[in-house]
C-alpha positions, 0 to 999 in steps of 0.5 A, a space after each residue: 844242475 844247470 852250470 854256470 857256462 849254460 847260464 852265462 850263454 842264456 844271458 849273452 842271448 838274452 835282449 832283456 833280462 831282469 835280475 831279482 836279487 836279495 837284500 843283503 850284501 851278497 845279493 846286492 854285490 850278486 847283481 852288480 857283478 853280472 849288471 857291470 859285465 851285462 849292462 842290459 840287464 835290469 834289476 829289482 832287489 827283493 825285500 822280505 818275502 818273495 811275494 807272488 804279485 808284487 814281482 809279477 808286477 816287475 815282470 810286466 813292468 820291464 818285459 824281460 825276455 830272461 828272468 836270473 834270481 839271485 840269493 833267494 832262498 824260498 821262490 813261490 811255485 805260483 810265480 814260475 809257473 805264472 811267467 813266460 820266459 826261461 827263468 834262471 835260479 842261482 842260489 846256495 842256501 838249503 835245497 828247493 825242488 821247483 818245476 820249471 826253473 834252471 837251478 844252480 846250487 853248489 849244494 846239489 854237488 856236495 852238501 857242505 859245499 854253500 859259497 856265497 852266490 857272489 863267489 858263483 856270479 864272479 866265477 860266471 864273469 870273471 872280473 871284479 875281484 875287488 867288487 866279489 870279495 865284498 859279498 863272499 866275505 860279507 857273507 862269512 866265507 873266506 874263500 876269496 881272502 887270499 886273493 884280495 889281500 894280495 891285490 889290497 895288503 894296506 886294506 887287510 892289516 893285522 891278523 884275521 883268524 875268521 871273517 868276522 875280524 875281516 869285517 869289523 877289524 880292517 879297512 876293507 871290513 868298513 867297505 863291507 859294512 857300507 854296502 850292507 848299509 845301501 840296502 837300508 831304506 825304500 826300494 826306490 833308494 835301494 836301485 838308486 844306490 845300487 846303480 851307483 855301486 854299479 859304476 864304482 872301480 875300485 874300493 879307495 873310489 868309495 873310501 877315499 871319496 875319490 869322485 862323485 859317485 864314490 862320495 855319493 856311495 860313502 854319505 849315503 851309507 855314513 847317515 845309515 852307519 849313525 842310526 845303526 852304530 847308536 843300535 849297538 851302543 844299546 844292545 851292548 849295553 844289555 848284554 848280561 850272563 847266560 847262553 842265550 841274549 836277546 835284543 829288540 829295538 824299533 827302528 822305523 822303516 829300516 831293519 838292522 836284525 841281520 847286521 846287529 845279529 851278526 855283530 854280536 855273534 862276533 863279539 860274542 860267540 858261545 852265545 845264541 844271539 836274537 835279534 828282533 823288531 816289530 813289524 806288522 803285528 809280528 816279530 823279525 827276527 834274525 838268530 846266530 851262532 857259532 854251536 848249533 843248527 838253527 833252522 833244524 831248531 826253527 823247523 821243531 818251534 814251528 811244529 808247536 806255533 805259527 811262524 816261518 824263517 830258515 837260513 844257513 846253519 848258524 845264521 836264520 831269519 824268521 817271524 812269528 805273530 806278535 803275541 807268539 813272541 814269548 813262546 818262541 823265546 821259552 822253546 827256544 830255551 828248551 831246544 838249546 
């Protein structure tokens, strides 16, 4: 495995490089940490997919000379073997054997090992604890909790038994939500908030609308927060007896699977939880729970229908053809 010391050394050399990050709160937050210590770098967030054509054509564009690929659980062999400069993969999802990329994975060292790439960046620059806690901790983990109530006690009030009551019980929860919230949108809207975030210091910038860039970053998540706090009240709403609960909703552009998914997850635990919208004549999906191993379960529906997804052990994303939808629900049945 390629240790982090290795990989800062290649970014310190590099003249140019381009950062791929993914579309949540731990890829985002990935990407600034290392934009904020490496002003040089430049970045492009990954929505979906990694789709060969469309992330060559960010190779042409930007010329790098180093490309860093952040939180992407799946990247096509086509692409590494189709570019020209060292390419540098951090990532903590399930194990992924590719030729020709510097692989950074805590899985490779201890398989129950799988802290979020937002722990590693900041593990890499050492700085910006404030920023790392928001990603580690967005993505369920604990383990720069301690750290962070200490620096910020007024933002951690009350008692937090997992992280999820972090999220959605305290100040520095709400922060968290905002940043999951920027990702939201059009790319273009995407890099334009993620540059800004990228010059925030501190979080009471953000929470307090101390200047401009903090009040940029709060409006542009609160008009996102209205939309997705009326998709709760909805799916609260049709939540009945039984193991399993699922939601669909339509929501335009935006996709709310994730954040929805792991909301209920917390208001409701011994459930399995579905989250879905259509898109492109298939059904998005994220699932959760806290009992069972979901991609071994995705990896039995997949040998009876078409789809694919995979994920964390308690938290998957996936998608199937439309019409394959109800399938889906009646072997999922039966598998819990």
């Amino acid at each position: 495995m390629t240790s982090l010391e290795e990989i800062k050394k290649l970014i310190e050399k590099a003249d140019n490089p381009l950062i791929f990050y993914d579309d949540d709160g731990d890829g985002l937050i990935s990407y600034c940490l290392i934009k904020r210590k490496y002003d040089k770098c430049n970045g492009s967030v990954v929505k979906g997919n990694f789709k060969t054509e469309i992330y060559l054509s960010k190779i042409k564009k930007y010329n790098p000379d180093l490309v860093l690929i952040l939180d992407i659980p799946v990247i096509p062999q086509e692409f590494v073997d189709r570019v020209n400069v060292p390419i540098v993969w951090i990532d903590h999802h399930p194990i992924v054997n590719l030729e020709g990329v510097k692989y950074f994975n805590p899985l490779l060292n201890d398989k129950n090992d799988n802290k979020p790439v937002s722990y590693w960046c900041y593990k890499l620059v050492n700085e910006d604890l404030w920023l790392a806690a928001i990603g580690v901790i967005g993505d369920w983990h604990f383990v720069l909790f301690d750290e962070i109530k200490k620096l910020y006690p007024e933002l951690f009030k009350g008692r937090f038994s997992n992280p999820g009551d972090i999220i959605y019980k305290s100040r520095y929860g709400e922060l968290i939500r905002m940043i999951n919230f920027l990702l939201k949108g059009k790319v273009k809207d995407v890099k334009e908030n993620a540059d800004i975030l990228c010059k925030i210091n501190s979080p009471y910038e953000i929470l307090e609308k101390q200047n401009e860039n903090g009040r940029f970053i709060f409006e542009q998540a609160d008009k996102i927060k209205k939309r997705y706090d009326e998709l709760v009240k909805e799916a609260l709403s049709n939540v009945k007896r039984g193991k399993l609960f699922v939601f669909i909703y339509h929501s335009g552009n935006i996709s709310f699977t994730g954040d929805l998914a792991n909301e209920l997850i917390h208001k409701y635990p011994k459930k399995i939880i579905v989250i879905a919208r259509e898109k492109n004549d298939e059904m998005k999906m994220s699932l959760r729970s806290t009992k069972i191993n979901l991609p071994n379960i995705l990896e039995n529906i997949f040998k009876e229908i078409p789809g694919y997804g995979g994920g964390h052990t308690n938290a998957v994303g996936g998608a199937v053809p439309k019409e394959n939808f109800n399938k889906f629900l009646e072997i999922l049945k039966r598998n819990i």
